[in-house]
N, C-alpha and C positions, 0 to 999 in steps of 0.2 A: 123444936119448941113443943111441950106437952098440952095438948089442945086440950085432952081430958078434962082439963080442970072448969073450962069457961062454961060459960052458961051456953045452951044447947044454938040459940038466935047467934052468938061474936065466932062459935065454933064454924059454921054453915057459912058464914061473913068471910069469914077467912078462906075456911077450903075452896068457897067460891069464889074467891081474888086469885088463890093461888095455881085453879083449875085453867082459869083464862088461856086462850093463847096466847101468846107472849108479842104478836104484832096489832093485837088490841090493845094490850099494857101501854105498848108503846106511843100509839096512837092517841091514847087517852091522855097519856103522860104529855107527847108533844103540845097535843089542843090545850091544855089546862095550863103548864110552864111556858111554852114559848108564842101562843099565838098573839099577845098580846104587847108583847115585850119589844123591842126598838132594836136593844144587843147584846151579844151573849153576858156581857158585864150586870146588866141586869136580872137577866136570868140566875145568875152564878148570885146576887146575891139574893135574891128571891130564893134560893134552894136553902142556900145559908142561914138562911133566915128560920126558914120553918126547921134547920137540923141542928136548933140550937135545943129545942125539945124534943124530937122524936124525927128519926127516919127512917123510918117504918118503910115508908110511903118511896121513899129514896133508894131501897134496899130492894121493894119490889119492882120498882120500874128499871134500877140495874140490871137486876136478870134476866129481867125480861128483854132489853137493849141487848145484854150478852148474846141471849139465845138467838137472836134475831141476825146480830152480826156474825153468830159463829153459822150458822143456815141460812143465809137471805134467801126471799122468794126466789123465784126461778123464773116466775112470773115479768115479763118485762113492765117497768113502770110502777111497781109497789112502790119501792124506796122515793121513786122522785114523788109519789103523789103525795104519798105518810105527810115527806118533808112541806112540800109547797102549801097542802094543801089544812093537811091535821096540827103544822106547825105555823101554818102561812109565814113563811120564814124565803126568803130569795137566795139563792147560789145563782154563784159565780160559773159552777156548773151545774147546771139542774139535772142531767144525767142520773141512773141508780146509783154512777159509780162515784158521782160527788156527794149524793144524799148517804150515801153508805162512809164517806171521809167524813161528811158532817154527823152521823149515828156515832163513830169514833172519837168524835170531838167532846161530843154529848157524851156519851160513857165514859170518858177520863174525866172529863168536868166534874159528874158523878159521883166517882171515886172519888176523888179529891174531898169534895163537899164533907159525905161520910166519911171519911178520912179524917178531917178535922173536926167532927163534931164532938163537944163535948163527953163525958164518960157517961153523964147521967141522963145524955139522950136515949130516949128506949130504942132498940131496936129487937128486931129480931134474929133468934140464936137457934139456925138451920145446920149452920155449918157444922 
């Protein structure tokens, strides 16, 4: 995407979303999509919803899921806190090793969503 063009304030906006670490993304993304939500059915159409206009916002918290899942912490207990605590969301096993099955579940979900989002949703064109 050609940042050039935007006004100096949406350029700054962006390089500063896209500087983040990618297990803040994530953490933001849990707290904001899942803390509130009952089951992933609702989540799934909560995402749906907002990628009927723009998933911008989908596109960035993907990668940042990626990143995370392709390097998880090393750190023992990231994964399960993210999940219990940023998503307040319960497993079945609350382990890294289930909170990292449920970040997978969440990243297909994800895909999926953009996946089918209409053509005229905006998103952004990195690739």
């Amino acid at each position: 995407m050609d940042l050039s063009r935007l006004p100096e304030w949406a350029r700054q906006n962006i390089e500063e979303r896209f500087s983040r670490p990618p297990l803040e993304t994530v953490s933001s993304f849990l707290g904001s999509s899942f803390n509130d939500a009952e089951t992933l059915d609702e989540v799934r159409a909560d995402l749906a919803g907002l990628a009927q206009t723009n998933i911008r916002l989908h596109q960035e918290d993907l990668r940042a899921l990626e990143a995370v899942l392709a390097d998880p912490p090393a750190e023992p207990n990231v994964l399960a806190r993210l999940v219990a605590w940023d998503a307040n969301w319960v497993l079945d096993d609350p382990s890294d090793a289930g909170a990292l099955e449920f970040l997978r579940a969440v990243a297909q979900m994800l895909r999926e969503v953009i996946a089918q989002a209409p053509p005229t949703a905006q998103r952004w064109h990195w690739e």
